[in-house]
C-alpha positions as CSV (number, residue, x, y, z in Angstrom):
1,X,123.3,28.0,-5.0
2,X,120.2,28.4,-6.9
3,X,119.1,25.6,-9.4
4,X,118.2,26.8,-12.8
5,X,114.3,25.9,-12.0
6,X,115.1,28.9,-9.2
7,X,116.8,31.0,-11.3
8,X,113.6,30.7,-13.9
9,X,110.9,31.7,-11.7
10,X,112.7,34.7,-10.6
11,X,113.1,35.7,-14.4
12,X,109.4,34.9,-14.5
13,X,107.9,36.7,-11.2
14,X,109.9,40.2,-11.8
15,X,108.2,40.4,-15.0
16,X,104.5,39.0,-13.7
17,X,104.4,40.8,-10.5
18,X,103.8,44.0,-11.0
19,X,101.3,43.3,-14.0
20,X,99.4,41.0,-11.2
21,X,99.1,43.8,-8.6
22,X,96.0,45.6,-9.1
23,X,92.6,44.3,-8.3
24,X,91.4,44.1,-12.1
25,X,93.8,41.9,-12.9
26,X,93.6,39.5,-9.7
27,X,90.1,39.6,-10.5
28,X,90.2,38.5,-14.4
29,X,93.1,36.2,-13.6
30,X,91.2,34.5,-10.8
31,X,87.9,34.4,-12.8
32,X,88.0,31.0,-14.7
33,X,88.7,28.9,-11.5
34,X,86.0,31.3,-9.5
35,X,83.5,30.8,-12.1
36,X,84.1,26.8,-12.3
37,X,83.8,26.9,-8.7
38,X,80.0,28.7,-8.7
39,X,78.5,27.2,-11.9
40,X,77.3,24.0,-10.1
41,X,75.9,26.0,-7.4
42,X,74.0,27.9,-9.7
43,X,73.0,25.5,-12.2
44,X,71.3,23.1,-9.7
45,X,69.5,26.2,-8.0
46,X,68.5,27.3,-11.7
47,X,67.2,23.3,-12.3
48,X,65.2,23.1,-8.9
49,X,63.7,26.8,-9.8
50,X,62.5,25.6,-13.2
51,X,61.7,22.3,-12.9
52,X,60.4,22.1,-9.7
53,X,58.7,25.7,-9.0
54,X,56.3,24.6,-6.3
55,X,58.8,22.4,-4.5
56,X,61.4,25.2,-4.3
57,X,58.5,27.6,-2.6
58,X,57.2,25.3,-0.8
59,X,60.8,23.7,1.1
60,X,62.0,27.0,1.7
61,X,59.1,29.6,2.7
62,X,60.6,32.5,0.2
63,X,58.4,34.1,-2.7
64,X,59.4,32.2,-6.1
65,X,61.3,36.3,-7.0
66,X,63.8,34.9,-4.9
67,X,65.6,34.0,-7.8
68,X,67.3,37.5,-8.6
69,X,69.0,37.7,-4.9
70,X,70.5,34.0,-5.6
71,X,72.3,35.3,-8.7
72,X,73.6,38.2,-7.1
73,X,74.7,36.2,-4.3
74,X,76.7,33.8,-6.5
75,X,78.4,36.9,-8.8
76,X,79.4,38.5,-5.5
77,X,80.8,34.9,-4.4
78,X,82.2,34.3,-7.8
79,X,84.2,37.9,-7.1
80,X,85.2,37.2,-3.7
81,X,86.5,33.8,-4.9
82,X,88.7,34.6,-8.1
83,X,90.1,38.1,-6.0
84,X,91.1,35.9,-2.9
85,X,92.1,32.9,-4.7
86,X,94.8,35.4,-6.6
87,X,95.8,37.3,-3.6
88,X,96.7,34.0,-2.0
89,X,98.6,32.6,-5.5
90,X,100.3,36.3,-5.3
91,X,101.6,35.9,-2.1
92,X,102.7,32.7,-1.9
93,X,104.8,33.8,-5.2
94,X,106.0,37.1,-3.9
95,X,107.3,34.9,-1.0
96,X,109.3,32.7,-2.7
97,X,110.8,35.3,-5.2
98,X,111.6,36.6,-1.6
99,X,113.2,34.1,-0.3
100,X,115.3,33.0,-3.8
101,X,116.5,36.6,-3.5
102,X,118.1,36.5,-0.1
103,X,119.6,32.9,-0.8
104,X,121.2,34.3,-4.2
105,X,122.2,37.5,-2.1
106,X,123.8,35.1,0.8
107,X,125.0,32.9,-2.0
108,X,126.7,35.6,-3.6
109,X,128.3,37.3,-0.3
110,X,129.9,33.6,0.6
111,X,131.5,33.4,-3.1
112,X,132.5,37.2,-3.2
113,X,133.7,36.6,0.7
114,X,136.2,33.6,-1.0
């Protein structure tokens, strides 16, 4: 027997589930968290880099251009993040819309079965 909690989330995953399967949207959905994730990263790289311009050479050996490759690093990360992050939330909700549907089927065999 499914509780109405159940019953809700399987309303609410047949209509979000195929709207959340393409890359784009696992991408945009997943960008706010990705993006909170990256933004500390980046903004104490971009504070050493302009506060400190000589230090930053000097510590780690690299010409002070550097700068360009450490953005693109951190978009690339902030895209890998917010994809994964959604694949995994996808999954995990996919899984339990599957398993909800073969309790309700097993439920519904038992009562039709009485």
């Amino acid at each position: 027997m499914l509780s109405e909690k159940d019953k809700e989330f399987m309303r609410y995953w047949e209509k979000e589930r195929e709207r959340n399967n393409s890359i784009g949207a696992r991408v945009l959905n997943g960008l706010p968290m990705a993006v909170l994730f990256c933004v500390p990263i980046l903004l104490f790289i971009t504070v050493v880099y302009l506060f400190l311009p000589e230090w930053y050479t000097l510590v780690s050996n690299t010409l002070a251009g550097s700068m360009t490759t450490i953005v693109i690093a951190i978009i690339i990360v902030v895209l890998f993040f917010s994809y994964f992050r959604m694949q995994f939330k996808w999954e995990m909700n996919e899984q339990l819309y599957r398993e909800l549907k073969h309790k309700a089927g097993k439920t519904d065999t038992i009562t039709e079965s009485n």
